[in-house]
C-alpha positions as CSV (number, residue, x, y, z in Angstrom):
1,X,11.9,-9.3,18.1
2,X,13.0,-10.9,15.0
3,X,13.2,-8.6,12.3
4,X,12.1,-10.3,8.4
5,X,12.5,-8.7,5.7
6,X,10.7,-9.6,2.0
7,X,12.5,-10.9,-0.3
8,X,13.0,-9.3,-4.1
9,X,11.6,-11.2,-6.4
10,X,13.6,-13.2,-9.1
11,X,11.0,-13.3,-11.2
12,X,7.6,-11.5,-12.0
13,X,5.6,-12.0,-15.2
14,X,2.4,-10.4,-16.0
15,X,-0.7,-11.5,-17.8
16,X,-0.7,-10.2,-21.6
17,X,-4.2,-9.2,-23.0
18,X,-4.2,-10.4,-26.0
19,X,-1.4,-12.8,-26.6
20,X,-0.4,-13.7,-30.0
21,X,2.0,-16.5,-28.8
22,X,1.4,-20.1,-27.4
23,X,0.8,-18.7,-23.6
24,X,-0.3,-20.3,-20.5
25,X,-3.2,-18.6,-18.8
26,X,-2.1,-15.0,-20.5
27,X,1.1,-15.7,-19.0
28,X,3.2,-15.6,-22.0
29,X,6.6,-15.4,-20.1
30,X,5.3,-18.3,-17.9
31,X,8.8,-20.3,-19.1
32,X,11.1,-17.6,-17.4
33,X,10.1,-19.2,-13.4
34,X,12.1,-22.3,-12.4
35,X,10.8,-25.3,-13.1
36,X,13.2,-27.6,-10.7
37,X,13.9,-24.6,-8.0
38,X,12.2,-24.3,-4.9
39,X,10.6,-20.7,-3.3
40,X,7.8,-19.2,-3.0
41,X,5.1,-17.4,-5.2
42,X,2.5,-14.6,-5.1
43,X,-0.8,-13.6,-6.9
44,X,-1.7,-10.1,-7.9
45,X,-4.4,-8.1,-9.5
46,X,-4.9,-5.3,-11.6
47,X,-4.8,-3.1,-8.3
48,X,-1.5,-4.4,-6.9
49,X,-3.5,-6.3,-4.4
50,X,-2.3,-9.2,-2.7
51,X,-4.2,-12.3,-3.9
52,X,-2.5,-15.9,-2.7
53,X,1.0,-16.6,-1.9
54,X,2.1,-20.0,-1.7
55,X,5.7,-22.2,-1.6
56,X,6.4,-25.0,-3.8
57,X,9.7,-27.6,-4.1
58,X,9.2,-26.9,-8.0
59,X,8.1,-23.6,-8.4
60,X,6.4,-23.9,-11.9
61,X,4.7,-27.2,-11.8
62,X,2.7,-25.6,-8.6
63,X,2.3,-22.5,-10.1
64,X,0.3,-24.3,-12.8
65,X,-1.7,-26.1,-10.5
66,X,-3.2,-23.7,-9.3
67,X,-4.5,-22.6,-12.5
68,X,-5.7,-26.1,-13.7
69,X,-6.9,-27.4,-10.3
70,X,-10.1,-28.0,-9.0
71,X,-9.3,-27.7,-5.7
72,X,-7.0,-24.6,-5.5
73,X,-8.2,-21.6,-3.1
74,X,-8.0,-19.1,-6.2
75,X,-10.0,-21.1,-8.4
76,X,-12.9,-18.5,-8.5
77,X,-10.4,-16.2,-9.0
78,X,-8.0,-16.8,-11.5
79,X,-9.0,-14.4,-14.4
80,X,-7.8,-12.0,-11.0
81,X,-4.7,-13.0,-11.5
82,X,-2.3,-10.3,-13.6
83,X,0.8,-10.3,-11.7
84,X,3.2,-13.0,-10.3
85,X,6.4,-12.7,-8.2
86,X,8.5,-15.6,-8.1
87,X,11.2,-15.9,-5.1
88,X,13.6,-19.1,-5.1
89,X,14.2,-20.1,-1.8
90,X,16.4,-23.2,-1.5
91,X,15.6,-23.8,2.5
92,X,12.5,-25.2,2.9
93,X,12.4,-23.6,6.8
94,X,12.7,-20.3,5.2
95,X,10.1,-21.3,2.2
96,X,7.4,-21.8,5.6
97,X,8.6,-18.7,7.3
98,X,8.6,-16.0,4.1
99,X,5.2,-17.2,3.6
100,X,3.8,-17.0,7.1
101,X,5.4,-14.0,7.2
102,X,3.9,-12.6,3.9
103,X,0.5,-13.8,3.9
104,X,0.2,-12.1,7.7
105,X,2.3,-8.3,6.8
106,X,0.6,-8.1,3.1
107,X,-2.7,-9.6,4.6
108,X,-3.2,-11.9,1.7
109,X,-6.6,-11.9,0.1
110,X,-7.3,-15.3,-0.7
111,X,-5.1,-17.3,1.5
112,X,-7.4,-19.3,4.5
113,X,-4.3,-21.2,6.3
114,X,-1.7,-19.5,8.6
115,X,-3.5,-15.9,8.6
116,X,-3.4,-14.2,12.2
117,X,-5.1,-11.0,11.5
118,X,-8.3,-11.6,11.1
């Protein structure tokens, strides 16, 4: 048996209600995740629910994305979104396998790919 464990995140931000400075999304710390490191990222709500987790080569250009994209699996859900955890993870291998592994042990809400327990 191989034994994973999660990884701390380096960073978590979370969405500001009213924000009197220039913000992105209500994230008004959205500048403290890497821009030019690689990890992976997840989504939480109010509830400390499990939302989306994804991995990116460039952690805060993705991020972003998914906020701006038409095409993202959260995009119904974005006003959802009050938490994120940021984990650099230089090895893309381990990128794959911490989110596998996540998405499956934290049953992920809005993640479609890669989920076994349903």
């Amino acid at each position: 048996m191989i034994n994973i464990t999660i990884p701390k995140p380096s960073v978590t931000i979370t969405k500001q209600k009213n924000p009197e400075l220039s913000n992105i999304y209500g994230f008004t710390d959205f500048h403290l995740i890497p821009r030019d490191k690689g990890g992976i990222f997840m989504f939480y709500n109010n509830n400390r629910e499990l939302l989306f987790v994804g991995k990116a080569r460039k952690l805060r250009p993705r991020i972003k994305k998914h906020f701006e994209d038409t095409v993202s699996p959260i995009k119904s859900h974005r006003d959802e979104v009050t938490k994120i955890e940021v984990c650099v993870i230089d090895d893309p291998v381990d990128r794959e396998i911490y989110e596998t592994y996540i998405i499956n042990e934290l049953k992920s809400k809005y993640n479609i790919d890669k989920v076994f327990y349903k």
